[in-house]
N, CA, C and O atoms as a Tripos MOL2 file, in Angstrom:
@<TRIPOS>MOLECULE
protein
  264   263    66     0     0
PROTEIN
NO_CHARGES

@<TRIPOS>ATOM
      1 N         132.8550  119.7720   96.0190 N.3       1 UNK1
      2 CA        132.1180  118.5210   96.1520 C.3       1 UNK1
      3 C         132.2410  117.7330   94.8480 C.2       1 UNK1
      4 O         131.8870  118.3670   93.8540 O.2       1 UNK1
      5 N         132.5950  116.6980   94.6780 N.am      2 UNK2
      6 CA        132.6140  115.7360   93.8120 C.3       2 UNK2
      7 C         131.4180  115.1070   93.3590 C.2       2 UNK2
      8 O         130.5740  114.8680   94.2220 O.2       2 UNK2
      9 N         131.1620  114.7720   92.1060 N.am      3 UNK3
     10 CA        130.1680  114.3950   91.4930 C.3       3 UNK3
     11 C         129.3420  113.1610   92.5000 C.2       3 UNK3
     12 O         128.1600  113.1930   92.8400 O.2       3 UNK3
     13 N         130.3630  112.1060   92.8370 N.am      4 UNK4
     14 CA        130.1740  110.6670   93.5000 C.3       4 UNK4
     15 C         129.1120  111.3450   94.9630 C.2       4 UNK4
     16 O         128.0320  110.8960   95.3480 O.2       4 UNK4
     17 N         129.8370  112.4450   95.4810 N.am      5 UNK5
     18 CA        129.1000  113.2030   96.3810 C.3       5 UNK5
     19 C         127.9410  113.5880   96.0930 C.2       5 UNK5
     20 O         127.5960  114.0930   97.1610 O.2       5 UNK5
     21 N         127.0770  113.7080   95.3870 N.am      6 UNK6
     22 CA        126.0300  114.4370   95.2380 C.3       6 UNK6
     23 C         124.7690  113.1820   94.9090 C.2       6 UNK6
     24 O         123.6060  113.1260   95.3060 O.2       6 UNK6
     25 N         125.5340  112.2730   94.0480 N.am      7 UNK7
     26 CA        124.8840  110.8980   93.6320 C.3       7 UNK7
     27 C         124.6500  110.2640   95.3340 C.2       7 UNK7
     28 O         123.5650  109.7710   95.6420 O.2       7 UNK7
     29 N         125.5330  110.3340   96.1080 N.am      8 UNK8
     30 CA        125.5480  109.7530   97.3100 C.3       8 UNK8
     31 C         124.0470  110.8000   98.1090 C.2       8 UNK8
     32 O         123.3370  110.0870   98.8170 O.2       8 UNK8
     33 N         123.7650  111.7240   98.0600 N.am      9 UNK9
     34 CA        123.3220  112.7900   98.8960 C.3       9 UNK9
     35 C         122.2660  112.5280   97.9610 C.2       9 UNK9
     36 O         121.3760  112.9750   98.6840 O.2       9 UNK9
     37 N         121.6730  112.1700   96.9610 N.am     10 UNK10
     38 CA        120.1330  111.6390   96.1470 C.3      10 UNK10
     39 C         119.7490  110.5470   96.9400 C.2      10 UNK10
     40 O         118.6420  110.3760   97.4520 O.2      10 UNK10
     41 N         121.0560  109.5790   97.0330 N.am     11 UNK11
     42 CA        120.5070  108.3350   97.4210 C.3      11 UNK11
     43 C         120.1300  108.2180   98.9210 C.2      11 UNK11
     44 O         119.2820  107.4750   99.4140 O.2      11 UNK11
     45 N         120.8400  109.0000   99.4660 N.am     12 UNK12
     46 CA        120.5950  109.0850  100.7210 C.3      12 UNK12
     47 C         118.8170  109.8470  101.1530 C.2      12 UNK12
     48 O         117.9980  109.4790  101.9950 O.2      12 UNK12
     49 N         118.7870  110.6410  100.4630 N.am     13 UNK13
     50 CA        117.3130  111.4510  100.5730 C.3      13 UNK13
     51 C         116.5640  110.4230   99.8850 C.2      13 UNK13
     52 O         115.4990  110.1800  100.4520 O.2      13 UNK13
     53 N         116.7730  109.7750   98.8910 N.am     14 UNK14
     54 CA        116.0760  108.4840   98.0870 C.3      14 UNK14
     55 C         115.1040  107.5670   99.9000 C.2      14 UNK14
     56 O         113.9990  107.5460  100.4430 O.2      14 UNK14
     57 N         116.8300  106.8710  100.1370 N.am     15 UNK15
     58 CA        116.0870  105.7340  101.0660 C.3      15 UNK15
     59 C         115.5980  106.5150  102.2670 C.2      15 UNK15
     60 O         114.7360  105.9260  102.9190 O.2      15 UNK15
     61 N         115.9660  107.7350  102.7120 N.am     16 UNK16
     62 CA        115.3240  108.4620  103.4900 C.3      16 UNK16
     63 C         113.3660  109.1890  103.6750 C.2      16 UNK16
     64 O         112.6770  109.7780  104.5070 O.2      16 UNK16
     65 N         113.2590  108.6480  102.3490 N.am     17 UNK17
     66 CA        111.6820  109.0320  101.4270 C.3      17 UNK17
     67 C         111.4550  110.6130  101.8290 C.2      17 UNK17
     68 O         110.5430  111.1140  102.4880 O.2      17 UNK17
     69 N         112.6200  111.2380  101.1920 N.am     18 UNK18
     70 CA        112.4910  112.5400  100.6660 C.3      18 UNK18
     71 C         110.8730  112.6820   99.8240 C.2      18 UNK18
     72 O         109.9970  111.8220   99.7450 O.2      18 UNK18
     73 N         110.8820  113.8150   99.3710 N.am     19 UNK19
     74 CA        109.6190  114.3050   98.3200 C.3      19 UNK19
     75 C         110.3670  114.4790   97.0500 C.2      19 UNK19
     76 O         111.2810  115.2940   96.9250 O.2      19 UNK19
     77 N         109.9670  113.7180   96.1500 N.am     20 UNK20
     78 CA        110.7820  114.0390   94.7390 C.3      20 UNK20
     79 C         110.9010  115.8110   94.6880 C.2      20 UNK20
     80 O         111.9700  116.3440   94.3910 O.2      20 UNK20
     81 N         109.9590  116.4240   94.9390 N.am     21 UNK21
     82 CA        110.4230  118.2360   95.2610 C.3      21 UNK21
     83 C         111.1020  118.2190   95.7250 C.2      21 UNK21
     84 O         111.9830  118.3190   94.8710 O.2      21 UNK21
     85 N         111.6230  118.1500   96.7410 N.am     22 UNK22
     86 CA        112.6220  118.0880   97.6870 C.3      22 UNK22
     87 C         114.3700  117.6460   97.3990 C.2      22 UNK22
     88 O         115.3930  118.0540   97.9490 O.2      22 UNK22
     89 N         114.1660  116.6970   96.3540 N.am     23 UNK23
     90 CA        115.2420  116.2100   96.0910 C.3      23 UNK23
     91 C         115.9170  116.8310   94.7380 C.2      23 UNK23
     92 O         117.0680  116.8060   94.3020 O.2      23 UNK23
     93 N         114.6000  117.4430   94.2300 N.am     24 UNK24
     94 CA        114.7660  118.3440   92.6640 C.3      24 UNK24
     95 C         114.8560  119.4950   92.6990 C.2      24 UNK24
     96 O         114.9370  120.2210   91.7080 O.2      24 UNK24
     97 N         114.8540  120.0210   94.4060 N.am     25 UNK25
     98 CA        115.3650  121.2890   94.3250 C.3      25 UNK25
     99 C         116.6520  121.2810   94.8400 C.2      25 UNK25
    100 O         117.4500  122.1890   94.6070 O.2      25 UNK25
    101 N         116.9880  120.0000   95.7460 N.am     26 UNK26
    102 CA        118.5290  120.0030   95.7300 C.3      26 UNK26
    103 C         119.9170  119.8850   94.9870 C.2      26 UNK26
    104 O         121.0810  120.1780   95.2610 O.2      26 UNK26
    105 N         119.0310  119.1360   93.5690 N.am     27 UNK27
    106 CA        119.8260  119.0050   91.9830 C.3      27 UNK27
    107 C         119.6130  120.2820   91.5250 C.2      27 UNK27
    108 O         120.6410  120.6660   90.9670 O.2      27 UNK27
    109 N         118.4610  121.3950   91.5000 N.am     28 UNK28
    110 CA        118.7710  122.2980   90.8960 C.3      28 UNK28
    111 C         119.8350  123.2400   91.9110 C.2      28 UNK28
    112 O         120.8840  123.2400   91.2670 O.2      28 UNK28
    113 N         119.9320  123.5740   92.4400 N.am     29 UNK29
    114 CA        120.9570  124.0310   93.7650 C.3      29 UNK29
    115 C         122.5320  123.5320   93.2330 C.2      29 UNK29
    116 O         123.4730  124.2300   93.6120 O.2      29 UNK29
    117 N         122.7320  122.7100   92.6360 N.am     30 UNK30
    118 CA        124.0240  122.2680   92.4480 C.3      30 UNK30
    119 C         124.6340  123.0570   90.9280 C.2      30 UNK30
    120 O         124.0110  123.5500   89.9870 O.2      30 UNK30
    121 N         125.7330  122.9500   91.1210 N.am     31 UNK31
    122 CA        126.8830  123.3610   89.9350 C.3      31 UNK31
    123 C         127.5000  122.4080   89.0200 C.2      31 UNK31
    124 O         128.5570  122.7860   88.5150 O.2      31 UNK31
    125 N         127.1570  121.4910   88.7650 N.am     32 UNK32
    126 CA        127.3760  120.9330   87.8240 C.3      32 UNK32
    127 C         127.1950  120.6820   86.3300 C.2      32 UNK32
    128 O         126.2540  121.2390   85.7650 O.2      32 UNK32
    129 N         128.0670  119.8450   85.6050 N.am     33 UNK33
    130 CA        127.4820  119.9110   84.2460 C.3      33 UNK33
    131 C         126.0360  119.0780   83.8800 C.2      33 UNK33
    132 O         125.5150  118.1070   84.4290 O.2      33 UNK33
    133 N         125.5470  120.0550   82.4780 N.am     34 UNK34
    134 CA        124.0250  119.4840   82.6220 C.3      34 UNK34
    135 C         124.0360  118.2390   82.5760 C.2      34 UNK34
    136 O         122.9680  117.9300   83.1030 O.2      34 UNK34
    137 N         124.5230  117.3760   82.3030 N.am     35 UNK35
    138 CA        125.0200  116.0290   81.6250 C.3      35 UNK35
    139 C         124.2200  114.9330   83.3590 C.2      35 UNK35
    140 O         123.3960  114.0340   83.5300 O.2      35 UNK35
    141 N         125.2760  115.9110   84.3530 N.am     36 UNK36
    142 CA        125.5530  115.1190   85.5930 C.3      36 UNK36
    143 C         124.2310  115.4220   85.6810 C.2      36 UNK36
    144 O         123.4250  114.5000   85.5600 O.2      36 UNK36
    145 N         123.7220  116.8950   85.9300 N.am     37 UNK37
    146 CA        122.4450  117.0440   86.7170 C.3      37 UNK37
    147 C         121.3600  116.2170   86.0400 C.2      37 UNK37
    148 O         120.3420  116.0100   86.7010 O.2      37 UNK37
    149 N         121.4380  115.7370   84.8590 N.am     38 UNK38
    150 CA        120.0910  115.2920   84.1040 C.3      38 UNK38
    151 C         120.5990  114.0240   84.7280 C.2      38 UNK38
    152 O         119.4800  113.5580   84.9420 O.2      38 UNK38
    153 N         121.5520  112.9430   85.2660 N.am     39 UNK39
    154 CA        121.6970  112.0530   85.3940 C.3      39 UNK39
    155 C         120.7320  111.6970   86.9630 C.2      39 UNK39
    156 O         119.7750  110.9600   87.2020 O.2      39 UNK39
    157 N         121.4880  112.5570   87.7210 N.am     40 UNK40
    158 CA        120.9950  112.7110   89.0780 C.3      40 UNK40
    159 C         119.6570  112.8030   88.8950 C.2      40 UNK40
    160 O         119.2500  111.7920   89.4670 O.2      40 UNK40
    161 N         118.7020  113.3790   88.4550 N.am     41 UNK41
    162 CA        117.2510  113.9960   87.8820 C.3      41 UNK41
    163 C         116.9970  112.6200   87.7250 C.2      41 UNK41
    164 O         116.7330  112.1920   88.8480 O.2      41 UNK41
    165 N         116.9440  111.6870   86.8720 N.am     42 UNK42
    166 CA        116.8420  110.7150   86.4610 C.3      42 UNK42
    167 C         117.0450  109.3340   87.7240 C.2      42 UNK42
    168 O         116.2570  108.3890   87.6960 O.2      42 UNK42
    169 N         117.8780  109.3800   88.4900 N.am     43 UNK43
    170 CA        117.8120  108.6330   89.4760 C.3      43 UNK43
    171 C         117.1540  109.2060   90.4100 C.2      43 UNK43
    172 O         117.7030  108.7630   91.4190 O.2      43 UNK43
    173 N         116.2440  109.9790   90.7850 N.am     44 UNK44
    174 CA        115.9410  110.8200   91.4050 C.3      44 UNK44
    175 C         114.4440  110.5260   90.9790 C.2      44 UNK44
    176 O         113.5690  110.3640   91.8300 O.2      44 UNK44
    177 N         114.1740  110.4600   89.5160 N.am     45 UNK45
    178 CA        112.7870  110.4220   89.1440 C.3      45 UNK45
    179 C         112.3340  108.9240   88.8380 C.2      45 UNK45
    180 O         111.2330  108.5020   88.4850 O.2      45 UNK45
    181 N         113.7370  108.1380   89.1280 N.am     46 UNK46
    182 CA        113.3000  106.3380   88.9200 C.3      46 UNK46
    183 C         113.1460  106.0700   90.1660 C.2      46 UNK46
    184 O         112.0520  105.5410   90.3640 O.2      46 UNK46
    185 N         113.8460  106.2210   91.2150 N.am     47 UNK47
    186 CA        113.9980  105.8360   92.5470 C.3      47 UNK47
    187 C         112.4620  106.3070   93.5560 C.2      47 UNK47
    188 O         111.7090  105.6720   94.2950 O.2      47 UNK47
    189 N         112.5540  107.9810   93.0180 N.am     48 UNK48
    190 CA        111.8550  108.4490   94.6370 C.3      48 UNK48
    191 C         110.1000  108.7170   94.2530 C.2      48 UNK48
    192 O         109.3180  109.2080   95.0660 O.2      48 UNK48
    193 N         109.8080  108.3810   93.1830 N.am     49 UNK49
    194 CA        108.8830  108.5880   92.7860 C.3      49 UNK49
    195 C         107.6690  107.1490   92.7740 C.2      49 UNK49
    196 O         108.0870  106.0060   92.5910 O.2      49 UNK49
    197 N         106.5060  107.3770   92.9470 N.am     50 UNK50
    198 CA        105.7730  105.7300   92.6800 C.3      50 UNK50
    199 C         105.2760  106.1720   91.1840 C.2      50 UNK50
    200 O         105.4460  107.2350   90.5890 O.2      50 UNK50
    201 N         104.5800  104.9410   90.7810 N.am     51 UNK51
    202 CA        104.2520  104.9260   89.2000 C.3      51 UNK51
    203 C         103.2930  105.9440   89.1610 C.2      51 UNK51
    204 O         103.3270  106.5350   88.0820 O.2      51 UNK51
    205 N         102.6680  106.2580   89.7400 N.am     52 UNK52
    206 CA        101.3860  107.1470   89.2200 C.3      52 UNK52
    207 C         102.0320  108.4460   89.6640 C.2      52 UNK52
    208 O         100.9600  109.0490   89.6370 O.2      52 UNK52
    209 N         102.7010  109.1730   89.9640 N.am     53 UNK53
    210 CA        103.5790  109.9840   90.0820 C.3      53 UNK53
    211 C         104.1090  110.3120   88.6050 C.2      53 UNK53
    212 O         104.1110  111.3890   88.0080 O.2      53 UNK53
    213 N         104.6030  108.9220   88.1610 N.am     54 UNK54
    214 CA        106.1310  109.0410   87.0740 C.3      54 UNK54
    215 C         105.0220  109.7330   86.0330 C.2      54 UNK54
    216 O         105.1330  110.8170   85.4590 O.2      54 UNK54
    217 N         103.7950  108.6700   85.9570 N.am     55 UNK55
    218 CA        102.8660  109.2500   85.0030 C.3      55 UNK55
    219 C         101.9960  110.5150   84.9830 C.2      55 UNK55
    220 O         101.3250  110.9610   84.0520 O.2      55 UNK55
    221 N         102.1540  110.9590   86.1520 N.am     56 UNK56
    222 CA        101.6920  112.4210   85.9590 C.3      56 UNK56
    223 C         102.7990  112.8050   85.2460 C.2      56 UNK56
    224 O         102.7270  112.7880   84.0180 O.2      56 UNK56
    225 N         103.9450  113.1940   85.8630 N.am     57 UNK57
    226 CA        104.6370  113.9370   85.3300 C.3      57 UNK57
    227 C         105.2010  113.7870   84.3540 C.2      57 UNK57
    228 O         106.1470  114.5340   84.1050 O.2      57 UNK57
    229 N         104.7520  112.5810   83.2850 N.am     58 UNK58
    230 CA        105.1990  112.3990   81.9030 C.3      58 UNK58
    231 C         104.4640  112.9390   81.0890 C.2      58 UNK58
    232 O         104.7620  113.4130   79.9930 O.2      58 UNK58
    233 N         103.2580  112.8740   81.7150 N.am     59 UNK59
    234 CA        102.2440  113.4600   80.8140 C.3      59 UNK59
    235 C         102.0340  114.8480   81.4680 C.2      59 UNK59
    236 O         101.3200  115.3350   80.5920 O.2      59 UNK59
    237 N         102.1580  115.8350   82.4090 N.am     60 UNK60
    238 CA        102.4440  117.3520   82.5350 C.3      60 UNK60
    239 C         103.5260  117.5960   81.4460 C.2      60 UNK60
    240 O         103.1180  118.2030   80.4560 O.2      60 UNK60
    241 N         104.8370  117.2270   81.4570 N.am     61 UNK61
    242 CA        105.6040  117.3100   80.2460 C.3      61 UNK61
    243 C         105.4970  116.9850   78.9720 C.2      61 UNK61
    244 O         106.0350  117.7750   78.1960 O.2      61 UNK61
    245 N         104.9550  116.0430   78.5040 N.am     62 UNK62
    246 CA        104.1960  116.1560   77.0300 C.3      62 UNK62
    247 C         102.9840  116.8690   76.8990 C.2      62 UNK62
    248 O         102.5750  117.1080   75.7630 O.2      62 UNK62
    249 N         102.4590  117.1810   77.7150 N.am     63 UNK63
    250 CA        101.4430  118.2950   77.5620 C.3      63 UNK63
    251 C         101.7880  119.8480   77.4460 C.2      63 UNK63
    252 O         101.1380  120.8380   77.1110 O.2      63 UNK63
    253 N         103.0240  119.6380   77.8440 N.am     64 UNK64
    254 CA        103.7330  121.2430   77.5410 C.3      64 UNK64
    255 C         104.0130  121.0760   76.3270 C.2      64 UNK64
    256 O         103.7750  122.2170   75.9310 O.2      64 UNK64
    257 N         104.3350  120.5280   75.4440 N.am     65 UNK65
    258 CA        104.6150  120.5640   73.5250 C.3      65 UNK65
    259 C         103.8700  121.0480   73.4070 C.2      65 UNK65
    260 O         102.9790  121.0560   74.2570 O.2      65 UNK65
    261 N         103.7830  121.9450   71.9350 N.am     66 UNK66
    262 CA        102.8390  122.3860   71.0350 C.3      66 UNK66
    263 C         101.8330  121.2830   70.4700 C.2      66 UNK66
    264 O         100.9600  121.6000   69.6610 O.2      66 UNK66
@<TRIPOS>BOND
     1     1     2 1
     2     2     3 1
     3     3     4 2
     4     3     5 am
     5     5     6 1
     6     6     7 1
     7     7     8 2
     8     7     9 am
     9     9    10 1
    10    10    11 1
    11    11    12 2
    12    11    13 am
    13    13    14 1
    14    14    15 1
    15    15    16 2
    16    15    17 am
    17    17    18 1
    18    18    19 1
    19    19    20 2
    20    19    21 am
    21    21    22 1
    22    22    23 1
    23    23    24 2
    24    23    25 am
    25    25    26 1
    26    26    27 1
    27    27    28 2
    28    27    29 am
    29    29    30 1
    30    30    31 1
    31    31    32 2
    32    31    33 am
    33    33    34 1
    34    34    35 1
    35    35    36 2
    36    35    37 am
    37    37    38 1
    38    38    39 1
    39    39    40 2
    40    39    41 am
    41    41    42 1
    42    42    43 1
    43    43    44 2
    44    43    45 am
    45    45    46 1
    46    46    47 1
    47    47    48 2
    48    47    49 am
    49    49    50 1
    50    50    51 1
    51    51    52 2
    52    51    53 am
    53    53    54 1
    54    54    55 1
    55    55    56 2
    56    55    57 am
    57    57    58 1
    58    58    59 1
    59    59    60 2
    60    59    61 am
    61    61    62 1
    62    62    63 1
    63    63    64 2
    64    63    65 am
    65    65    66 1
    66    66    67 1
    67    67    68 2
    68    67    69 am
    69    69    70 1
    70    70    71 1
    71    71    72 2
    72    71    73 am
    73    73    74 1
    74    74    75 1
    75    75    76 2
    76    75    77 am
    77    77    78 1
    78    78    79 1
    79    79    80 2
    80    79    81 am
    81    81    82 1
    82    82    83 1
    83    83    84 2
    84    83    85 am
    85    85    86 1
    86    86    87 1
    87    87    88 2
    88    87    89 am
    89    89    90 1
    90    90    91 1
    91    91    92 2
    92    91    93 am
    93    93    94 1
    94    94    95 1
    95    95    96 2
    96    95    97 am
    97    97    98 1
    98    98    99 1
    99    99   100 2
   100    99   101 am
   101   101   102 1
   102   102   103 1
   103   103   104 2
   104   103   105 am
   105   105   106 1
   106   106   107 1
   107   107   108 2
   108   107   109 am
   109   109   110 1
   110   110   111 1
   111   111   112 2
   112   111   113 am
   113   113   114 1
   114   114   115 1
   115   115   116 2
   116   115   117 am
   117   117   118 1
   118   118   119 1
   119   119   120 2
   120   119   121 am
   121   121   122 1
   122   122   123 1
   123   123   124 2
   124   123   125 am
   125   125   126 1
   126   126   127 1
   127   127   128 2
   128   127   129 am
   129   129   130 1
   130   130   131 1
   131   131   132 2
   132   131   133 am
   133   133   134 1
   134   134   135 1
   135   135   136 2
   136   135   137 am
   137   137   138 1
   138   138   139 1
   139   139   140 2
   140   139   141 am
   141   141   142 1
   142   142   143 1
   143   143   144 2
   144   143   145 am
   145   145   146 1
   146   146   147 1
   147   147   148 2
   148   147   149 am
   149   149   150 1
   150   150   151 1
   151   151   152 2
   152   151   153 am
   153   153   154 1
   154   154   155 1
   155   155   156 2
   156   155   157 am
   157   157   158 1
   158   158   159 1
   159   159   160 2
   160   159   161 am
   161   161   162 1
   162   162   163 1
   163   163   164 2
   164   163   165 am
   165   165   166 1
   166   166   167 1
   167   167   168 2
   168   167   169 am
   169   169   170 1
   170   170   171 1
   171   171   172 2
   172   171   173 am
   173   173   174 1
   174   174   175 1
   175   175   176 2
   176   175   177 am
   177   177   178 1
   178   178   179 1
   179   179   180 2
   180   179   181 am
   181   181   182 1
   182   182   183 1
   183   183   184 2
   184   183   185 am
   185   185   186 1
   186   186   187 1
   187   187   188 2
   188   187   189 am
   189   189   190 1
   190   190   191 1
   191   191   192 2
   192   191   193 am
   193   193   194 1
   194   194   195 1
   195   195   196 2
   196   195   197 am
   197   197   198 1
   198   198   199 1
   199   199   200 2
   200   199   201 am
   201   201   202 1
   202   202   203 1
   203   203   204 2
   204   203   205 am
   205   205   206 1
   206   206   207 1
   207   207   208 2
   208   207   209 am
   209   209   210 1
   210   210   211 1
   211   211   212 2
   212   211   213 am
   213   213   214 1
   214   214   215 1
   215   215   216 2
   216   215   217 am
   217   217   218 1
   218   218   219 1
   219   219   220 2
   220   219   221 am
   221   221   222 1
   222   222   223 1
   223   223   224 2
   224   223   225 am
   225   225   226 1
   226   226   227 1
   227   227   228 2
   228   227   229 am
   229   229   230 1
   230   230   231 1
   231   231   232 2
   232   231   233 am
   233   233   234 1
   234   234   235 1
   235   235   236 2
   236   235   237 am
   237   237   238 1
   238   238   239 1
   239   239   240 2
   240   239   241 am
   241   241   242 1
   242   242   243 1
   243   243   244 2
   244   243   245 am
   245   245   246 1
   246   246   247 1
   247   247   248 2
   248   247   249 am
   249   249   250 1
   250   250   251 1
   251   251   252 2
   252   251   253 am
   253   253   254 1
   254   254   255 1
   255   255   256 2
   256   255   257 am
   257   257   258 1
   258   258   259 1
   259   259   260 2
   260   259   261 am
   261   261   262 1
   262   262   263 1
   263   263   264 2
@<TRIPOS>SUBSTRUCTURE
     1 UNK1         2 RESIDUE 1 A UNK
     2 UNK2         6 RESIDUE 1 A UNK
     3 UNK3        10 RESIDUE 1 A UNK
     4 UNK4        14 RESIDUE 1 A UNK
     5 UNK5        18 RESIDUE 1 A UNK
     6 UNK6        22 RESIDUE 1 A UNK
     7 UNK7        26 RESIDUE 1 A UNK
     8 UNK8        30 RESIDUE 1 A UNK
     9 UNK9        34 RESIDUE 1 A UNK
    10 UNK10       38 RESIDUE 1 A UNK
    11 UNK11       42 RESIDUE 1 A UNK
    12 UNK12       46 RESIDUE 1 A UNK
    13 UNK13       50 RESIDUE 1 A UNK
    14 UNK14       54 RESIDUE 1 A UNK
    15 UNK15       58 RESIDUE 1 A UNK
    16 UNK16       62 RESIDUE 1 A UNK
    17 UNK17       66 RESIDUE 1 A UNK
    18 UNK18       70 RESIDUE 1 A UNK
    19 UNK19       74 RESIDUE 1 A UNK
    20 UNK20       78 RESIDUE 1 A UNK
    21 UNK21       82 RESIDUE 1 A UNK
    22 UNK22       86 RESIDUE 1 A UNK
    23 UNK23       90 RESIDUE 1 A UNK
    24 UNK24       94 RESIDUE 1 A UNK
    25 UNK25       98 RESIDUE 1 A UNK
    26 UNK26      102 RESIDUE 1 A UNK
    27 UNK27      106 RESIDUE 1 A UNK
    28 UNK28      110 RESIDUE 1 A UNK
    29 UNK29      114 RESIDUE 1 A UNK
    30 UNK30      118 RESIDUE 1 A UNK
    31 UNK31      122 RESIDUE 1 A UNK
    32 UNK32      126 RESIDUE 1 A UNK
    33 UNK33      130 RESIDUE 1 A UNK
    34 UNK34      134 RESIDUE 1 A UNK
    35 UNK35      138 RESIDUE 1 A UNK
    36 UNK36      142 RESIDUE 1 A UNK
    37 UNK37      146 RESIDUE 1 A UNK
    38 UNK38      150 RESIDUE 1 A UNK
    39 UNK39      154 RESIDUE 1 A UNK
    40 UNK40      158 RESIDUE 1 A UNK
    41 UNK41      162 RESIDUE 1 A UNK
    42 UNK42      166 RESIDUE 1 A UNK
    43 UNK43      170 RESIDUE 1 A UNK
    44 UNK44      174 RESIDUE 1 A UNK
    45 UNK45      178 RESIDUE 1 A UNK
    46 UNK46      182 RESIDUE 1 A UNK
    47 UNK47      186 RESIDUE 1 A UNK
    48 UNK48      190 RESIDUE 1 A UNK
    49 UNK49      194 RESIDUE 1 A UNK
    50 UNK50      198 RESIDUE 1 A UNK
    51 UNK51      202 RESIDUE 1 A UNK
    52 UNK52      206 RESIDUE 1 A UNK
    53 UNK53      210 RESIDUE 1 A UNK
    54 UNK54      214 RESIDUE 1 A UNK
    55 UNK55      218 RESIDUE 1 A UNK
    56 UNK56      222 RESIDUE 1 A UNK
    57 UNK57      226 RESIDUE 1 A UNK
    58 UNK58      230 RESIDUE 1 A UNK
    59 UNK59      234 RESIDUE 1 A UNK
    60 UNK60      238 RESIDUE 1 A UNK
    61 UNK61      242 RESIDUE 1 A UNK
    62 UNK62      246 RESIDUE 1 A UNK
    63 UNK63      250 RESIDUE 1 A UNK
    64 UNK64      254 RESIDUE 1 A UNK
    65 UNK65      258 RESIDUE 1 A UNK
    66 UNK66      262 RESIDUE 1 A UNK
C-alpha cells in the first residue's frame, strides 16, 4: 500500500465521521515511517476532531510532562 493510500483511507473515514479512536487505531495498524504516521495523526487530529476535543487532548498530553 502506498503512502497516498492510507492519506486517502483517513480522509475517507474523516468525511465518513469516523471516531478520532477509530481512525488512530487504524494509523497505529500501519507500517510506515514515523514521519508519515505523525503526518496522518495530524490530519486525523485537525480534520476529525471538534475544538473541545482538540483541547482535551492537548491538555491530557501536557499533563503527562513532569
Amino acid at each position: 500500500m502506498q503512502y497516498g493510500t492510507e492519506q486517502q483511507a483517513v480522509n475517507t473515514m474523516i468525511v465518513q465521521g469516523a471516531g478520532f479512536d477509530h481512525i488512530e487505531d487504524y494509523i497505529d495498524s500501519l507500517q510506515l515511517p514515523s514521519e508519515q504516521l505523525s503526518a496522518l495523526w495530524l490530519l486525523a487530529w485537525a480534520e476529525a476532531t471538534d475544538p473541545a476535543s482538540r483541547r482535551r487532548m492537548v491538555a491530557e498530553i501536557l499533563a503527562s510532562f513532569p
